[in-house]
N, C-alpha and C positions, 0 to 999 in steps of 0.2 A: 497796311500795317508794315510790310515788307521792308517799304520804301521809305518810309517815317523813319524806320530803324537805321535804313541805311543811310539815312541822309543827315542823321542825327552823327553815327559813326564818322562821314566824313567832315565832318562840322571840328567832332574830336580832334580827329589828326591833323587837322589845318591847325588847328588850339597848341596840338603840344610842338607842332613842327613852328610857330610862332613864338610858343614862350622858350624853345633850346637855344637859340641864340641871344633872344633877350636875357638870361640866366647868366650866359656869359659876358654879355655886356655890358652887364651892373655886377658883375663879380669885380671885390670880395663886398658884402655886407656888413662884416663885422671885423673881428682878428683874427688872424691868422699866424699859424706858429711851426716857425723852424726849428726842425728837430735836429741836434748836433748826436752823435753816439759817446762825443768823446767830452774828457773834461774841458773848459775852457782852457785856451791856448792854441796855438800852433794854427794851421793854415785853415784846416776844417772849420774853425771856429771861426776865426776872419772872415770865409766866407758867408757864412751865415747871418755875422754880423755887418758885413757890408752890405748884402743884399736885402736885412731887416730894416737900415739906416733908409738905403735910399726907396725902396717901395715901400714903407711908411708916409712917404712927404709923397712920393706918386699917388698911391690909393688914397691919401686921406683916413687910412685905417692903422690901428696899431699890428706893428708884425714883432711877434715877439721872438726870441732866442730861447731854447730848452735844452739844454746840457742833460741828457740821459747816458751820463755812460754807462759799463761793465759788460760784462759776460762777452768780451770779444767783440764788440760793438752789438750783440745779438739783441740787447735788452733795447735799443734805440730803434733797430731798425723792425722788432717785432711792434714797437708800441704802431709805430706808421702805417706797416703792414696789417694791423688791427683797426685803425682808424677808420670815420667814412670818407668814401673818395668824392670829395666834394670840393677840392682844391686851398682847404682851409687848415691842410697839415702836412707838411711839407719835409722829406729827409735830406739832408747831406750825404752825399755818400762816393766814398774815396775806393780808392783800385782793392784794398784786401777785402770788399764788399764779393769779389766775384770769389776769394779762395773758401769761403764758410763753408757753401754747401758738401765738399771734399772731405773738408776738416770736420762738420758737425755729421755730414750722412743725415740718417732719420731723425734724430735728435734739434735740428732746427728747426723750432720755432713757427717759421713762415716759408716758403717757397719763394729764393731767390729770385726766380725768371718771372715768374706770373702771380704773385703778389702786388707787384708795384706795376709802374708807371714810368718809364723814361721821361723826365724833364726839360735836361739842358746838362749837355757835356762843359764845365765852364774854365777848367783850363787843366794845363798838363804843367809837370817838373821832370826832373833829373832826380836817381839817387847820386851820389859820390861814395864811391870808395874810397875809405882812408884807413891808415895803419896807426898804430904808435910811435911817437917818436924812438928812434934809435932800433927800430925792429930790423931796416938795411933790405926792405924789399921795394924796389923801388919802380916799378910795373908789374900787372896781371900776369906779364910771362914768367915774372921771377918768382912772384906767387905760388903759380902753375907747378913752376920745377919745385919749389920748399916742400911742396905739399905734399905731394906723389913720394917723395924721398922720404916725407915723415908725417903720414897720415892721422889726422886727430891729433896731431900736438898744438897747432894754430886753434886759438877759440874766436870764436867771432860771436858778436853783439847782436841783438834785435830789442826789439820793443814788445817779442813776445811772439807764440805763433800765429803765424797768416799773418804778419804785419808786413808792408812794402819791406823794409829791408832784411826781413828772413827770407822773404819768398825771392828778393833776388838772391841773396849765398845760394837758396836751394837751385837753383836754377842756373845758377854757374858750375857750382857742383856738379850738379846732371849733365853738363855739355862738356866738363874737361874730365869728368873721371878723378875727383879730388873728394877728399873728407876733412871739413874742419868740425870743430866742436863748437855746440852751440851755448849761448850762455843768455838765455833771455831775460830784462830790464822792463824795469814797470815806468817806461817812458822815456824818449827820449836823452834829457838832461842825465839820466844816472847812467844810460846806455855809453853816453856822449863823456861823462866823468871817469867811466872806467877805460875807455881806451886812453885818454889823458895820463891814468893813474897807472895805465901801463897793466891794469888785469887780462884786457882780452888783447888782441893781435890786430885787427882789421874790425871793420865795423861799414856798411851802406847804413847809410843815413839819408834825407831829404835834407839837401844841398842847405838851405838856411837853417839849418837847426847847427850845422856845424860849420857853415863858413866863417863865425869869426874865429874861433880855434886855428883854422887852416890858417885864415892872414895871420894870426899870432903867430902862427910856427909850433902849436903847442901838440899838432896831428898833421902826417901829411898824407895830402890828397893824389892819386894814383891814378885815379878812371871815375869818367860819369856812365852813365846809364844807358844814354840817350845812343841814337845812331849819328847825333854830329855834335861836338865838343858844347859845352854852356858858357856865353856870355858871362856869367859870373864868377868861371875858374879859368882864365883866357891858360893856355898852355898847359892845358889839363884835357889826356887823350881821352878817348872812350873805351871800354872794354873789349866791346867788339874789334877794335882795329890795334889791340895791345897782348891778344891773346886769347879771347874766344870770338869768333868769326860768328857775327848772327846773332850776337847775345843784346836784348834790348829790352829796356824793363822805363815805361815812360808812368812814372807818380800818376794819376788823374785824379779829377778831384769834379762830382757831379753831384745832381738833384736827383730826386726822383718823387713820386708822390703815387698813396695806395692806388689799385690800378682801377678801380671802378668807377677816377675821375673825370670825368664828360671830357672827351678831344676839344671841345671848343676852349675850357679853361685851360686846360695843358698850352694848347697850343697860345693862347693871349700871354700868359705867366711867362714862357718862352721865347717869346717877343721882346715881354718888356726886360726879363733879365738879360736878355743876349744886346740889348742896346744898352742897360747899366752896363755892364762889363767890357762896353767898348770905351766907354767914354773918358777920356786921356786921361783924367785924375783915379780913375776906377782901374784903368791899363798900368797905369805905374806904379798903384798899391800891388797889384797882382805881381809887375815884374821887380819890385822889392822884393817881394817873396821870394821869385824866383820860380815864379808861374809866368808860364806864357797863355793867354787868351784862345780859348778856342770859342765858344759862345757858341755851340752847335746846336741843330736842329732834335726834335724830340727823337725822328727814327736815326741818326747817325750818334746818338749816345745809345739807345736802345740795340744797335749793333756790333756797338764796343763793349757793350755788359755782356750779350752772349759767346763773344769772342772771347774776352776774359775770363769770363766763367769755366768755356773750355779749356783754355790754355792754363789758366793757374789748378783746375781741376787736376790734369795731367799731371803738375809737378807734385802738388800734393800725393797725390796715389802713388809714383813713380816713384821719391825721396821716401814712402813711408812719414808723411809726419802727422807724428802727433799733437793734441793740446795738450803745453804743459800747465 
């Protein structure tokens, strides 16, 4: 009887250790759906929708696009974080993804770190710092010196808190001992209209949402983000080498999917996007934007989340910020 049992047993595990990889290698069976946090528009979306376009006609399945925005991306990335991890519900998820947990504490939702599932790091940007026209600062040093001499009279722009470009002011702030006042914008475009209109002083932004303003001349551009100048502001220094030393704040822009989903699909999904995202028509929609391709493996983005998670953690607790 003993041995019936047992032999029936290994009968089992030859069974499920046979069907784990075939699971993967008829995945997906049906659709599958990319979750955006944010409303249509701007880069986060593109991705979503270039990756829905081209693994659509790859799987032969429909991949749909889902615009879940509000609550600070929270309502997008808890729907995920709720899903089954079956590879069939997929997030987007950009660098103010690691400042939440700081920001929200107990009150989020899901568990940043071990809810999900790293995907695919699939590319990086620059912010840019720019001023109003006729403001007359005309590098971070000169910045530096306004500021210190007259603390909180400069307002500077974001798209709200934990968004890339509050979290870098906060972050320049904390490294030179400077206070500007914050004036947060529900997107972009109004962020991007009020320094034009001359309400705030300075403003980081993600480099396409305001370089054609900069070619117009209608805001100028002073320092990027990044630790070496950007191809699409040729003669436009860095921060770091115009007056905070070490200061480097790179955009990312990633996947990730609830974390219960089987390593073999992660790892296939990761495959085939990291080969979309190479491919010369798919590399030049990216570097229009003003994304560079990184197409990284599941654990080298899963190592950039917990490193960001610290590091924006830090600034958060350290600046005091709130949600406004």
């Amino acid at each position: 009887m003993f041995k019936t049992v047992a032999n029936l047993f290994a009968l089992l595990i030859a069974a499920l250790v046979m069907i784990a990889p075939t699971h993967a290698q008829t995945f997906p069976e049906r659709s599958v759906k990319i979750v955006v946090p944010y409303p249509p528009g701007a880069f986060n979306d593109s991705l979503a929708r270039i990756s829905s376009e081209k693994l659509t006609k790859l799987w032969n399945q429909t991949v749909v696009v889902e615009n879940k925005p509000g609550g600070n991306t929270t309502i997008g990335n808890n729907y995920v974080a709720k899903s089954a991890g079956d590879g069939y519900t997929i997030l987007v998820t950009p660098l103010p993804f690691s400042a939440l947990p700081a920001l929200y504490g107990k009150k989020l939702p899901y568990d940043a770190l071990n809810d999900f599932q790293a995907l695919i790091l699939a590319g990086v940007a620059n912010n840019v710092l720019a001023t109003r026209k006729g403001l007359g600062i005309k590098d971070v040093n000169e910045l530096i010196a306004f500021a210190k001499k007259n603390p909180g009279k400069l307002n500077y722009g974001s798209t709200g808190s934990g968004s890339s470009n509050h979290l870098s002011m906060e972050l320049l702030m904390s490294m030179t001992d400077i206070k500007l006042t914050h004036v947060p914008y529900k997107g972009s475009a109004p962020a991007v209209a009020a320094l034009m209109a001359g309400e705030i002083d300075v403003l980081f932004d993600n480099i396409p949402n305001i370089l054609g303003q900069i070619k117009a001349g209608t805001v100028t551009a002073i320092a990027v983000t990044g630790l070496k100048p950007s191809p699409l502001l040729p003669g436009i220094p860095t921060v770091a080498e115009t007056g905070a030393p070490g200061f480097e704040v790179n955009v990312w822009f990633g996947m990730q999917v609830p974390a219960a989903t089987p390593k073999a699909i992660v790892a296939q999904i990761n495959r085939q996007l990291a080969a979309i995202f190479r491919e010369p028509d798919i590399t030049k929609r990216f570097t229009d934007a003003g994304v560079a391709v990184v197409a990284s493996t599941p654990e080298e983005f899963s190592a950039l989340l917990k490193s960001e998670v610290a590091k924006w953690g830090k600034v958060v607790q350290d600046a005091n910020i709130k949600l406004e």
